[in-house]
C-alpha positions as CSV (number, residue, x, y, z in Angstrom):
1,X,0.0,0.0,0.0
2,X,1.6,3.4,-1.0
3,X,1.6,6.1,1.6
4,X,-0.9,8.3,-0.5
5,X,-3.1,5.3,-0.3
6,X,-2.6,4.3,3.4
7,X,-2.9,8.4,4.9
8,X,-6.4,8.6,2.4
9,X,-7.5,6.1,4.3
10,X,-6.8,7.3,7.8
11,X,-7.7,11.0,7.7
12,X,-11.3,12.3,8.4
13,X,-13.4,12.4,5.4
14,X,-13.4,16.2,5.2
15,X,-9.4,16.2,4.4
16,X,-10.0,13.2,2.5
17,X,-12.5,14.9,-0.2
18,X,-9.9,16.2,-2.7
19,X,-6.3,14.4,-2.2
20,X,-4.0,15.7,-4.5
21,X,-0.3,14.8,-5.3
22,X,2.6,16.9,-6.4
23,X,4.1,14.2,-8.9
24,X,3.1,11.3,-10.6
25,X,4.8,8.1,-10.0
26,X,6.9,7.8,-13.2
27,X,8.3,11.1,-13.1
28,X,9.6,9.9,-9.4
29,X,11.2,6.8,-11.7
30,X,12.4,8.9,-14.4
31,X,14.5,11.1,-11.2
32,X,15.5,7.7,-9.6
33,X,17.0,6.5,-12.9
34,X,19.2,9.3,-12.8
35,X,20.9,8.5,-9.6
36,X,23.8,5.9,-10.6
37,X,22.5,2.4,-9.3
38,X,26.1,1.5,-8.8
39,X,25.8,4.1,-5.5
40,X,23.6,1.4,-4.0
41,X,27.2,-0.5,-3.4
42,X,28.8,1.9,-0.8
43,X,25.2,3.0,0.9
44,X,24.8,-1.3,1.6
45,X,28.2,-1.2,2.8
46,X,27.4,1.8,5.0
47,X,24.3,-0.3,5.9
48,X,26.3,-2.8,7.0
49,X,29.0,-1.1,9.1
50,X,26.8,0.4,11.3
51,X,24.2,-0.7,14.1
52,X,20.6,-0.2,12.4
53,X,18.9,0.0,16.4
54,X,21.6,2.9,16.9
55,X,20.6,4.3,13.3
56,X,17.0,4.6,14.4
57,X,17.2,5.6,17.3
58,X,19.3,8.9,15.9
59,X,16.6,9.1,13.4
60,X,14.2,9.3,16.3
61,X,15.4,11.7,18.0
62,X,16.2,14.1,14.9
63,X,12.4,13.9,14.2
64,X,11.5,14.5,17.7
65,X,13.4,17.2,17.9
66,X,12.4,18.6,14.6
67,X,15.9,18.8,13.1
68,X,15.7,18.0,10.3
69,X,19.7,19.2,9.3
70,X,20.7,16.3,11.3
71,X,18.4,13.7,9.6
72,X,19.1,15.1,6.2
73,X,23.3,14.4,7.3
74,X,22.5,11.0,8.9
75,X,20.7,10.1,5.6
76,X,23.4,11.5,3.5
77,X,26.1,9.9,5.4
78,X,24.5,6.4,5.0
79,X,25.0,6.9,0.9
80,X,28.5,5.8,2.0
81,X,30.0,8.4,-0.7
82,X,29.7,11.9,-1.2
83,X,29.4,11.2,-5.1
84,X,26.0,9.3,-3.9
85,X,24.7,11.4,-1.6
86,X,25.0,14.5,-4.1
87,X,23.4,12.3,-6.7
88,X,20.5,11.4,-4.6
89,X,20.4,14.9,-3.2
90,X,20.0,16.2,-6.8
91,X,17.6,14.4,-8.2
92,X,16.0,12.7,-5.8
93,X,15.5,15.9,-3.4
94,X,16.3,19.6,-4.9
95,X,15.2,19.0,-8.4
96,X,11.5,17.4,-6.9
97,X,11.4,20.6,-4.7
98,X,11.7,22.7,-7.5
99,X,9.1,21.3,-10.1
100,X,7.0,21.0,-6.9
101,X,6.7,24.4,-6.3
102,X,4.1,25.9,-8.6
103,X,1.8,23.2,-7.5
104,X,2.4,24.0,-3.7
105,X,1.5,27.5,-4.7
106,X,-2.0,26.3,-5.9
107,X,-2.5,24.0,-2.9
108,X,-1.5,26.4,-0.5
109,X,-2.8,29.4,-1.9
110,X,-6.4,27.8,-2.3
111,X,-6.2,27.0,1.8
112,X,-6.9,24.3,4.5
113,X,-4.2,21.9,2.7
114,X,-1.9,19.0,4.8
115,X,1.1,18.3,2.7
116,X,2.9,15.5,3.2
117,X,6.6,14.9,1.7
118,X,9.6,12.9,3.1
119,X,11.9,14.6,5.8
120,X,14.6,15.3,3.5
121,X,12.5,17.7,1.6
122,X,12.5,20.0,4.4
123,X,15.9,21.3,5.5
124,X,18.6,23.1,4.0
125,X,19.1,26.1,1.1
126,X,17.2,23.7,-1.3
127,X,14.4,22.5,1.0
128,X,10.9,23.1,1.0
129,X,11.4,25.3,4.0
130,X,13.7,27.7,2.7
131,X,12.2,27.5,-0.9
132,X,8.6,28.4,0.2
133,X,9.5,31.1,2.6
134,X,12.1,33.0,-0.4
135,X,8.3,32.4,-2.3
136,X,6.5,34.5,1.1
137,X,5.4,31.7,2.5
138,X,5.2,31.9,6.8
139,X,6.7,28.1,7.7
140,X,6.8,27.7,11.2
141,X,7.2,24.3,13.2
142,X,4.5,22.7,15.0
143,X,4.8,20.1,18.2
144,X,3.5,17.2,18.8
145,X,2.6,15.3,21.6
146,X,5.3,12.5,22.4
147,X,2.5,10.8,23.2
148,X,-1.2,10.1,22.7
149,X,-3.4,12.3,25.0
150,X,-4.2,9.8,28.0
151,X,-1.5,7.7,27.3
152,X,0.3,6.4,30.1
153,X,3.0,4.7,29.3
């Protein structure tokens, strides 16, 4: 089940009404083809060097926290070259942000809009963040609960 598919099905029926999505899946191919698949080498040799309960546990904590710089490094650093992670970051990341943009203009212009997009969209010059707030756009952070309210554990 694809994301799209699985948060459709969660949300309340009045965000539900008119889903929308900012690519199509063979555009998301036609990026991916572009990263070398010879990079996939030194990220499962990263993959393999390091403890993946210590991996997820940084990830955790980068989300809780809400930084997003540190996630974006930890997922750059598991590319286990810099020649992979600027692929990736090219394609897979910047350039998406870009052709995303006049699309996010529509959505977010018209109003009452969740948007949902991996972590690694978010931070740095070429994020989301930045990018939408050179456009005008007020992007603040919002908390959440740890935990579920009446949760006790």
């Amino acid at each position: 089940m694809s994301r799209d598919v699985y948060l459709s099905s969660i949300a309340p029926a009045a965000l539900a009404q008119h889903p929308e999505v900012l690519e199509d899946a063979d555009w998301v191919e036609l990026q991916r083809r572009k990263v070398p698949s010879s990079d996939d080498v030194s990220g499962f040799k990263w993959a393999l060097a390091h403890d993946p309960k210590t991996v997820l546990e940084q990830t955790r904590d980068g989300l809780n926290a809400g930084n997003y710089d540190a996630i974006r490094a930890q997922v750059l650093e598991s590319f286990g070259s810099a020649a992979a992670a600027a692929a990736y970051s090219k394609h897979m990341v910047d350039e998406r942000n870009v052709a995303w943009l006049p699309r996010l203009d529509a959505i977010l212009n018209d109003g009452h809009a969740v948007v949902v997009v991996g972590v690694m969209h978010f931070p740095g010059p070429n994020g989301l963040i930045a990018l939408l707030r050179h456009r005008g756009y007020l992007v603040d952070a919002i908390e959440w609960p740890g935990m579920a309210p009446g949760d006790t554990r």
